[in-house]
N, C-alpha and C positions, 0 to 999 in steps of 0.2 A: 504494500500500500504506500503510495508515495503520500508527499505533503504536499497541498495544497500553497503555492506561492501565493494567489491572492487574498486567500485567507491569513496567513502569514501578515502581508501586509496590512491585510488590516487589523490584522491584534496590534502589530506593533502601530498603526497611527493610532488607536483608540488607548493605545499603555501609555504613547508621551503624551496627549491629551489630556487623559487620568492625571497623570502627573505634574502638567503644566498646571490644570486646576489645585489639583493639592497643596501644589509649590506657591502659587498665588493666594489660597486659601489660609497657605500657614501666616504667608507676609500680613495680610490681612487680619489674622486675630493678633499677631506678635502688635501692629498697630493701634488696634483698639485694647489690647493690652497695656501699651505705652499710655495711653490717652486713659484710660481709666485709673492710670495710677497717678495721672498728674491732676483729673479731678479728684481723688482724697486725699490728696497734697495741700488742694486747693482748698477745699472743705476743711481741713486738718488747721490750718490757715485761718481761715473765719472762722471758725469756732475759738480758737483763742483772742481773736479783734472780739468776739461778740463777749466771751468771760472779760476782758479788761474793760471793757465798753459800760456793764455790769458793774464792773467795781466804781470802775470812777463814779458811775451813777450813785452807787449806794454811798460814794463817802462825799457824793453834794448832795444828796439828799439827809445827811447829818449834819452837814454844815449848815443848811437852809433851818432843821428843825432844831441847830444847837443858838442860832441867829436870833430867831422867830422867840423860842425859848427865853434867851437875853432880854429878849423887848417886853416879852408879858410884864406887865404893870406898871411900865412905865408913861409915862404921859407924854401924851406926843407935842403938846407945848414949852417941854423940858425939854436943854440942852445948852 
C-alpha cells in the first residue's frame, strides 16, 4: 500500500496551520497576561491613593471637630 502524497500534503499544511494558530494563540494570552498584571498593579496603586486619601480625610475631619470643639461657648462678639 503506498502513501498517499496528497494527502501527505495536506496533513502537513493543516499541522503548520494548527500550529501557526497555537503559536499566535500563545502570543496572544502571554499579552493579555502582561496587561492583566499591569491592571492589578494598577489597582494595587489606587487602592493605596484611596487608604491615604482616607486618612488624610479622617485626620481633617479631627481637626474641623477639634476646631469647632474650641469654639463651643465662646461668643462670637469676643476676640
Amino acid at each position: 500500500m503506498s502513501e498517499d502524497p496528497i494527502a501527505h500534503g495536506e496533513l502537513a499544511a493543516l499541522t503548520r496551520r494548527f500550529e501557526e494558530v497555537a503559536e499566535k494563540h500563545d502570543r496572544e494570552f502571554g499579552i493579555i497576561k502582561s496587561d492583566l498584571t499591569a491592571v492589578r498593579l494598577q489597582i494595587g496603586n489606587l487602592d493605596q491613593k484611596v487608604e491615604a486619601l482616607d486618612k488624610k480625610i479622617d485626620r481633617n475631619q479631627a481637626q474641623i471637630i477639634e476646631l469647632l470643639t474650641q469654639l463651643v461657648g465662646q461668643r462670637p462678639d469676643a476676640g
